[in-house]
MARTI-721372 format. One record per atom (N, C-alpha, C): x, y, z. Coordinates in steps of 0.2 Angstrom, whole numbers, plus 5000, padded with zeros to 4 digits. Example, Ala and Ser with C-alpha at 12.3 -4.5 7.8 and 13.67 -1.06 7.14 Angstrom:
! MARTI-721372
506649725039 506249785039 506649845039 506449895035 506849955036 506450005039 
***
This chain:
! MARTI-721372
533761105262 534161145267 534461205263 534261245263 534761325261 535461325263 535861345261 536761345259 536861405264 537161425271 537361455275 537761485273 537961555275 538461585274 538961585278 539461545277 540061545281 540661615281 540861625286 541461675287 541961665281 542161735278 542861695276 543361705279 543861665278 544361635281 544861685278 545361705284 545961765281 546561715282 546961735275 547361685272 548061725271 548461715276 549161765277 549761695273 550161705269 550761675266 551361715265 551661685268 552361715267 552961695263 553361725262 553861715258 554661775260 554761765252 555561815252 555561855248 555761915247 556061935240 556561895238 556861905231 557261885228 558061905232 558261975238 558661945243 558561925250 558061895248 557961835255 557761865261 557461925260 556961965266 556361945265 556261915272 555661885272 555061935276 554361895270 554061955268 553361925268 552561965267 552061925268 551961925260 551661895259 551561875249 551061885250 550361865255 549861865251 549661885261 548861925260 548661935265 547761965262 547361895263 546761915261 546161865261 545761875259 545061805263 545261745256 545461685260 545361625254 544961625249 545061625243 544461645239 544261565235 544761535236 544561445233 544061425238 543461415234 543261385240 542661325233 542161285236 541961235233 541661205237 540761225237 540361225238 540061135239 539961095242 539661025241 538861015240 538560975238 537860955236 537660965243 537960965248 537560935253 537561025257 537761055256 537761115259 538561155260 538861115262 539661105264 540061165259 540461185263 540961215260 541761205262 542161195255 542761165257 543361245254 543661265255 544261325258 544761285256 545061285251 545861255249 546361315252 546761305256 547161375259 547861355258 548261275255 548761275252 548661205249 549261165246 549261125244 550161115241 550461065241 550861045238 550860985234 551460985229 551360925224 552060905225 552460895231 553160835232 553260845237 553660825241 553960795246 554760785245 555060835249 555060895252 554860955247 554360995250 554061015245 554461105243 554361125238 554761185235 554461225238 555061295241 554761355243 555361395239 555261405233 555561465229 555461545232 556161565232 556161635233 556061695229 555861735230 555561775226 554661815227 554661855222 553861895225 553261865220 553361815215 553061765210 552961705210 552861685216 552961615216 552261595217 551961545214 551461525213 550961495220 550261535220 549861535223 549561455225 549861425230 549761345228 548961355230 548661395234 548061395236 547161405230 547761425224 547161435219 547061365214 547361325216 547561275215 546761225213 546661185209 545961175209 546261085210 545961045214 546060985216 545360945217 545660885218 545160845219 545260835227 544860765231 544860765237 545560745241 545660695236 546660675241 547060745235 547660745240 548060795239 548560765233 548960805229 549260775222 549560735226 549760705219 550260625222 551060665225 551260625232 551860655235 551560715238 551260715238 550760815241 550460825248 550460865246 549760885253 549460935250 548560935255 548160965253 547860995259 547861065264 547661085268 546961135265 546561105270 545861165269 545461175275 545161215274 544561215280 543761215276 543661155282 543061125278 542361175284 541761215281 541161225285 540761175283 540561155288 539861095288 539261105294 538961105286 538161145292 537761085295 537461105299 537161075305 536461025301 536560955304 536360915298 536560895292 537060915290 537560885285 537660815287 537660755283 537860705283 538460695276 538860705277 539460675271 539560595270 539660575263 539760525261 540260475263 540160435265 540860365268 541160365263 541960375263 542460365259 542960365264 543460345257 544060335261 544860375256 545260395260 545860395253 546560375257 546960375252 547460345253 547860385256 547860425261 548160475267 548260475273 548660515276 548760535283 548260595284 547860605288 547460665288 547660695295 547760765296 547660785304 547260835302 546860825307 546060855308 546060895314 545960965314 545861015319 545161035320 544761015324 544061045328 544161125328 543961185324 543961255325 543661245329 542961245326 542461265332 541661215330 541161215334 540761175333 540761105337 540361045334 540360995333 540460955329 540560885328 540660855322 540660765322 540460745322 540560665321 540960625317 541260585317 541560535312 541460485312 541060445306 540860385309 541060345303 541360285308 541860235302 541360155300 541660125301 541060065300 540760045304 540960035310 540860025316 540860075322 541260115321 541260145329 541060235326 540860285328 540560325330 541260375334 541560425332 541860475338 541560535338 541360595342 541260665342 541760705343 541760725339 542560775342 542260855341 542560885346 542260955350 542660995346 542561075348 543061135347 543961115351 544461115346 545061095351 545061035350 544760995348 545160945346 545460905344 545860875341 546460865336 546160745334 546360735330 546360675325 546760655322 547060605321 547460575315 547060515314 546760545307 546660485301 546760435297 547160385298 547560365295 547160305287 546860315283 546660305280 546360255280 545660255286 545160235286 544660235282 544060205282 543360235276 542860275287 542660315285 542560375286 541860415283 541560455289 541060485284 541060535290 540860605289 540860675293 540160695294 539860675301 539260725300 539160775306 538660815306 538560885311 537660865314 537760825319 537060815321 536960865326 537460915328 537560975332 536761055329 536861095334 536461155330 536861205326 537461195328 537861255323 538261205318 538461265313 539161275308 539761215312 540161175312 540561165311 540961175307 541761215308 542161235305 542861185307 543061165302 543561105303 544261115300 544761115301 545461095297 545761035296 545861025288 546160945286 546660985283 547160955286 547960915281 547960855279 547760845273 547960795270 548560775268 548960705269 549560705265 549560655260 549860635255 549760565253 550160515253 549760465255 550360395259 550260345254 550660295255 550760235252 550160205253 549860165245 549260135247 549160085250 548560065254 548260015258 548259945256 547959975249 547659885248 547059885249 546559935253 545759915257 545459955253 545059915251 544159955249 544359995243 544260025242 544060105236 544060155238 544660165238 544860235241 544760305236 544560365238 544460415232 545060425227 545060455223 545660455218 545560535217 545960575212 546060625207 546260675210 546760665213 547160725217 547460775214 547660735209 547960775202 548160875202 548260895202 548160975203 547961015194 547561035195 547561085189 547761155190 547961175183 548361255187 548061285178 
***
């Protein structure tokens, strides 16, 4: 299957100067992005590494979005991205040790856990609670998806993905 070319995605962050005028920092296409075997493309648009997480002020504050991560979000974190998945795309069953809310952009998309099967359309919303899980698009278009991942206390179940970790 050839690699589609997905939209990119315009990525607005705000912030303050140094006297608390709030201001836009960044206005421009996501450029993190990280392509999967399977065709898939995944868009990191922010991330944090604590809970309550830092917003320093000022016009230098670090681009949490260029952030290079693994699939769960750093520990105490979160990991927001927009995921494209081309039609046909079957994703790997896994699981992590998160809270996930899940936004339908556009498309189609299925989730299929061990047992049961959901379709979720454009518009509609999911909370993942640290199921095992697998994402596929048996639809004819792109599915264009939003995950916030947060990191929760672990389960105890199965094998959950690891490496949240952030590099900078």
């Amino acid at each position: 299957m050839a690699n589609p070319t997905f939209p990119p995605i315009r990525r607005i962050v705000t912030g303050h100067r140094p006297d608390s005028t709030a201001i836009v920092l960044i206005d421009a296409p996501a450029a993190n992005r990280r392509r999967s075997k399977s065709g898939g493309q995944s868009t990191l648009i922010w991330c944090t590494d604590r809970t309550p997480a830092d917003i320093p002020i000022g016009e230098n504050a670090e681009d949490m979005g260029a952030r290079l991560l693994g699939t769960p979000p750093p520990p105490n974190g979160t990991r927001f991205t927009v995921n494209d998945i081309p039609p046909g795309r079957t994703g790997p069953m896994h699981r992590t040790e998160t809270i996930d809310y899940v936004i339908v952009l556009s498309g189609e998309i299925e989730m299929e856990m061990d047992d049961t099967t959901i379709r979720l359309k454009a518009g509609d919303v999911l909370v993942q609670r640290g199921t095992n899980h697998a994402w596929i698009n048996r639809g004819p278009e792109p599915a264009r998806v939003a995950f916030v991942l947060i990191d929760a206390t672990p389960l105890g179940v199965g094998h959950p993905v690891t490496g949240g970790a952030a590099v900078r």
